[in-house]
N, C-alpha and C positions, 0 to 999 in steps of 0.2 A: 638783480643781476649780481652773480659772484666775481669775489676778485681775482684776479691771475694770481697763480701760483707759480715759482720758478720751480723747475723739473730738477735742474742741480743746483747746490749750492754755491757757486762758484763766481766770488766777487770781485771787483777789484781791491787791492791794499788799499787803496790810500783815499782822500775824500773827493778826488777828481772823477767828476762825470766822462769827462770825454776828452778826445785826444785829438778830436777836429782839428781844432784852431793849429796845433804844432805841427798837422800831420797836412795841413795845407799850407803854413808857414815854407814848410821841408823843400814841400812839392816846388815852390814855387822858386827856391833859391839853387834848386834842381836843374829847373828849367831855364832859369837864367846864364849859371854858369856852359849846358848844355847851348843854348844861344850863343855864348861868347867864345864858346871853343871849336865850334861849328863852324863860322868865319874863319880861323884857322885852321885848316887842315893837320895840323903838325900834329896836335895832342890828342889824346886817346880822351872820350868821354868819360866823364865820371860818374861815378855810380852813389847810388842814394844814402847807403853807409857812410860814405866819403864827407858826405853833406853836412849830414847831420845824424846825432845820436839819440835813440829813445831811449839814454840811460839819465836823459838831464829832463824828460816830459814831467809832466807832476804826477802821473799815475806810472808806477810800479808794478805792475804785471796784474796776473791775476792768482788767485788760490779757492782751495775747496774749505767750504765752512763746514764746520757739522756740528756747530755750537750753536746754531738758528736756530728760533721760536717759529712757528706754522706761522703767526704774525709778520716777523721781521722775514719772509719769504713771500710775501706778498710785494707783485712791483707797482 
């Protein structure tokens, strides 16, 4: 059996796999604040920006390589 090949080159920066754990961390201090302002009527919900930022995640976006080996494109 052959290996997969990525169709674009297009990786993350940095050495972080995944962004789960932050992007559930986020959710969840989302939902609590949401909880707590719910019981109050008074205040406007907050939104997920508000919360938190994916400027502090360990992964850095993503970008197009074109410096790959047919190798180092295999996942």
């Amino acid at each position: 059996m052959s290996n997969s090949k990525r169709k674009l080159p297009i990786l993350p920066n940095c050495l972080s796999v995944s962004e789960k754990a932050e992007k559930q961390l986020a959710n969840r201090k989302l939902r609590r604040l949401v909880k707590e302002r719910l019981s109050d009527s008074k205040y406007e919900l907050p939104d997920l920006k508000e919360v938190s930022s994916n400027w502090n995640w360990p992964k850095d976006g993503k970008s197009y390589r074109s410096d790959f080996t047919n190798k180092q494109l295999t996942k």
